[in-house]
C-alpha positions in Angstrom: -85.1 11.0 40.1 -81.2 10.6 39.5 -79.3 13.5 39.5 -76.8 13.4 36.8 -73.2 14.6 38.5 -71.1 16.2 35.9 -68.5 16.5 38.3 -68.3 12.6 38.1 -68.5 11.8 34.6 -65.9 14.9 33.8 -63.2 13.6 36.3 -64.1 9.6 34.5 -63.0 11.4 31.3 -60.1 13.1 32.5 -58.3 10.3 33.7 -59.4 8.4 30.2 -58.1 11.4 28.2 -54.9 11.5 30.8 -54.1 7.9 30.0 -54.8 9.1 25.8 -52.7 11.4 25.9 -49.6 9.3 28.0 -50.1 6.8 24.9 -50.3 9.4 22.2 -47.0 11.0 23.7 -44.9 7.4 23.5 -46.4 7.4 20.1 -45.4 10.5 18.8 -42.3 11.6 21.7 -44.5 14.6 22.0 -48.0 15.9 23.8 -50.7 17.7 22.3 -50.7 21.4 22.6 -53.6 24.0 23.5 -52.8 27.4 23.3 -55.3 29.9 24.7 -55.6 33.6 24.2 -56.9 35.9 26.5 -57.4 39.4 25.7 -57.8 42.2 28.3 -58.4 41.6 32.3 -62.4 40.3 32.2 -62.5 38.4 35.8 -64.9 35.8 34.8 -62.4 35.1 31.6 -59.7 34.6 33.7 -60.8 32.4 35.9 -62.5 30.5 33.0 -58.8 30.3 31.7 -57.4 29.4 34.8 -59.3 26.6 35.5 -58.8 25.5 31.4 -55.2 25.5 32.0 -55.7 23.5 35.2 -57.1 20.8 33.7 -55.1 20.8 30.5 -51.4 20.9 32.7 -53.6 17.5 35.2 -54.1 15.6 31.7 -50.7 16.0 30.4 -51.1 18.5 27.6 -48.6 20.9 26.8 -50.8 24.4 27.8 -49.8 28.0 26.9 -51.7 31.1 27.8 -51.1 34.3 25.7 -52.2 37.5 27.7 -52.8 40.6 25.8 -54.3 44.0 26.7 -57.6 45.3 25.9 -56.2 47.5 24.3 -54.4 45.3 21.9 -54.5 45.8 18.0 -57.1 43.2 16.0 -54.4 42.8 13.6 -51.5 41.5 16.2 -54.5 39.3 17.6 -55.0 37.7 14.1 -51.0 37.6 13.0 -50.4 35.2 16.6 -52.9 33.4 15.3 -51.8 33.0 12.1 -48.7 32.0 13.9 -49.8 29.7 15.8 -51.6 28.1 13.0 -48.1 27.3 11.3 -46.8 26.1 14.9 -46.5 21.8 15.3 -46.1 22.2 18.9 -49.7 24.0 18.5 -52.8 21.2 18.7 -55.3 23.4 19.3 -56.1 27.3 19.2 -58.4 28.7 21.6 -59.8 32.5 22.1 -61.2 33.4 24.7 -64.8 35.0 24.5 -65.7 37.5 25.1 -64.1 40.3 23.3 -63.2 44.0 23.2 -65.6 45.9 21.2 -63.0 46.7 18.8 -62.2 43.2 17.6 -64.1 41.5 15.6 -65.3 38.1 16.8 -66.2 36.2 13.3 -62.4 37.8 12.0 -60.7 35.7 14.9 -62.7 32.5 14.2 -62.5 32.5 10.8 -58.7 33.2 11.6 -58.3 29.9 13.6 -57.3 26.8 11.4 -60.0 24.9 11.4 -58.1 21.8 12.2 -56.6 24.0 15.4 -60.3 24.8 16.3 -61.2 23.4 19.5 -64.2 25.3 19.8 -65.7 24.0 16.9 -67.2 27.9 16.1 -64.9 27.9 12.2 -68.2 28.0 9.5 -66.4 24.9 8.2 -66.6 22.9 11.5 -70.3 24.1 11.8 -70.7 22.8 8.4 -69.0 20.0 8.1 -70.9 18.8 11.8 -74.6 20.0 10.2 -73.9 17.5 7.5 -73.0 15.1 9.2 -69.1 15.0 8.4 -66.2 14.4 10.8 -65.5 17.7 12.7 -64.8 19.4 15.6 -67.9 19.7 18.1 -68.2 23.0 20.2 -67.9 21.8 24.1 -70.6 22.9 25.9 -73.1 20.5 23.5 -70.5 17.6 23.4 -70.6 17.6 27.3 -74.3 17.5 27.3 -74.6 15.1 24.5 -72.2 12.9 26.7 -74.1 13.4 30.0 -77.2 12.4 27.8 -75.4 9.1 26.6 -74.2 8.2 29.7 -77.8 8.0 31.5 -79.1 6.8 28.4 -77.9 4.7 25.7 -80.3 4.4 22.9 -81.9 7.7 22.1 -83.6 6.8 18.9 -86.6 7.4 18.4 -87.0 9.7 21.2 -88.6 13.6 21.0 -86.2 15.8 22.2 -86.3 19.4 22.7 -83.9 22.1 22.8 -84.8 25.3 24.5 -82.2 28.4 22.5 -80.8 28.5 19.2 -77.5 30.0 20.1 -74.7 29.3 17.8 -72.7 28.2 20.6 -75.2 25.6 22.0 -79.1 25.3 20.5 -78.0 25.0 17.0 -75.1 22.1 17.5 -77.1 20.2 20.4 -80.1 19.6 17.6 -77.5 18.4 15.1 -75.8 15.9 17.5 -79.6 14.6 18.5 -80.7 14.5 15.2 -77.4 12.3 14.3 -78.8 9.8 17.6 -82.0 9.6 15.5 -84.3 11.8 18.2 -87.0 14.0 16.6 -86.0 17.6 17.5 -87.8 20.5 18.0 -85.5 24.2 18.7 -87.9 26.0 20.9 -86.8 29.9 21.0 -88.7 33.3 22.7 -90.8 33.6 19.6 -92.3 29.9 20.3 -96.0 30.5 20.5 -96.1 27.6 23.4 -93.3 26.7 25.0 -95.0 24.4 28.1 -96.9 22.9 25.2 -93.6 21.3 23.5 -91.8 20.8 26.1 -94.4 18.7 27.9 -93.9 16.5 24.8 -90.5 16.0 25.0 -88.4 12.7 26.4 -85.5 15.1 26.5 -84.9 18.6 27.3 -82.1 20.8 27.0 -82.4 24.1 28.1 -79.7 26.7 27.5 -81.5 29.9 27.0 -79.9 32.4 29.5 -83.6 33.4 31.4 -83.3 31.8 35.4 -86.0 29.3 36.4 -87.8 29.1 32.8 -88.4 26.1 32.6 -91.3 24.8 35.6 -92.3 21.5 37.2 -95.9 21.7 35.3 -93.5 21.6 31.8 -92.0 18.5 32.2 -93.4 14.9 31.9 -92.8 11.7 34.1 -89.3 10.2 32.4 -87.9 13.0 30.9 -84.6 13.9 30.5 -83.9 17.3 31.7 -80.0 18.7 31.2 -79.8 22.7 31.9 -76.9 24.7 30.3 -77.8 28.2 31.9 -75.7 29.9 34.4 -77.4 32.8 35.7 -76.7 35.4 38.7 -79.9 36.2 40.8 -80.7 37.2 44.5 -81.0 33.6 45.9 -77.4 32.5 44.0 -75.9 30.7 40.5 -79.4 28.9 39.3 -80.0 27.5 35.8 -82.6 27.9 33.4 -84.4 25.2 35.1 -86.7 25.6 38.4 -84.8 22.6 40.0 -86.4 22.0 43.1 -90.1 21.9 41.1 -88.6 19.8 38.2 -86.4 17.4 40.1 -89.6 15.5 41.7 -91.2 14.8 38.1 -88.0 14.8 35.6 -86.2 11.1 35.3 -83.3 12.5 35.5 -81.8 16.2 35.8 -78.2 17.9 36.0 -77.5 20.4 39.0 -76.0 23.9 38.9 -73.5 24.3 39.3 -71.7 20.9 38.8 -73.5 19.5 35.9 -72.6 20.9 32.8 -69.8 23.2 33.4 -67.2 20.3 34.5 -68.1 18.6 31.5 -67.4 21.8 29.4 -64.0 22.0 30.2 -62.9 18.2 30.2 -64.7 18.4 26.4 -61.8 21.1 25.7 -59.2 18.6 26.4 -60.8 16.1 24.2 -61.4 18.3 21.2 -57.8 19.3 22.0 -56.6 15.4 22.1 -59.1 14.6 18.6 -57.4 17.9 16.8 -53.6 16.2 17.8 -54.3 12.9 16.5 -56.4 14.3 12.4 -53.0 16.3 12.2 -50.6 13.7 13.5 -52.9 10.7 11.4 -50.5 10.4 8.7 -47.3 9.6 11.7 
């Protein structure tokens, strides 16, 4: 079994996207830009943020972090936005998730440019990535897809399954497989028999929010098995994986922490460094 360290391959891409974005800036005498806003005093949010603007400031992007209340009006929310839209300096537009009741979440995304849209949540990034047009790629499925490429090349061909059909991670991993040529099958809690097709599968990707769903007895010699989930229990942070059961029959497997999350963030920065160059292509 290899354990795939997303530590690793995350700090490999910074210091690719840090020498990017030193190139970009002797291109253009200026550095991309992501803006973040963060709404109200959540604890996980801020350190999410934190450690966003970390990484963005150890690249070499220019990062700015808007605070607001939770209090804060929707419509001052989306006028900064819209502001920050018309703003050059701006690369990429970033709010945090997730929000007061009182603010509408689509309203905010659909706010965003979707050039500005590091996220990749705009309907017209969604679109444009279901059909198979150039677009922004949410992060948390870019970091697996990268994790997936850099253990294994040449995916075609291969059954692949995706355990979730969140917005934010089932739905866009199946499109970027499906682009690699794998046969995909989106598994969900109203799949009849869950073992069954994942048992089947060369890859799995499992980023459904339950701890320890997915067993040893689910997973065939040789697969691929990359967990997304994050989840608090008695014993700690485990995934949606039972590790220790399917790290002795899985090819290869990413830990949590440290397998998706670095990538997550260093995924930001590229999205952030891809947005910079579409709106600086014709300089």
């Amino acid at each position: 079994m290899i354990l795939i360290d997303g530590k690793k391959v995350a700090a490999e891409l910074r210091e690719e996207l840090k020498q990017e974005v030193s190139e970009l800036k002797a291109k253009h005498n200026k550095a991309p830009g992501l803006t973040v806003i963060l709404i109200g005093d959540m604890v996980p949010s801020q350190i999410y943020v934190r450690m966003k603007e970390k990484a963005a400031n150890e690249v070499g992007l220019k990062s700015e972090v808007i605070r607001y209340p939770e209090a804060v009006e929707e419509k001052a929310v989306l006028n900064k936005i819209e502001e920050l839209n018309k703003d050059e300096s701006v690369s990429g537009i970033l709010v945090q998730l997730p929000l007061p009741k009182h603010i509408d979440k689509q309203k905010v995304i659909e706010t965003i440019a979707p050039a500005k849209d590091v996220d990749g949540f705009h309907p017209i990034n969604v679109g444009n990535l279901s059909s198979g047009y150039e677009s922004t790629i949410p992060c948390t499925p870019l970091g697996c897809y990268l994790l997936i490429k850099k253990f294994e090349k040449n995916l075609s061909g291969k059954n692949a399954v995706v355990v979730g059909r969140s917005n934010l991670n089932g739905k866009p991993m199946t499109q970027l497989l499906l682009k690699e040529n794998c046969t995909v099958t989106i598994t969900h809690s109203k799949t009849k028999d869950l073992k069954g097709e994942c048992l089947k599968a060369d890859i799995i990707v499992a980023a459904v929010g339950i701890p320890e769903l997915v067993k040893g007895d689910w997973v065939k010699k040789d697969t691929i098995v990359i967990d997304v989930g994050i989840n608090k229990t008695d014993k700690g942070i485990v995934g949606d994986v039972a590790f220790d059961e399917v790290s002795k029959v899985a090819k290869a497997i990413t830990p949590v922490p440290g397998g998706v999350g670095p990538m997550t963030i260093a995924c930001l920065l590229k999205n952030t460094i891809e947005c910079f160059k579409r709106l600086n292509s014709q300089n």
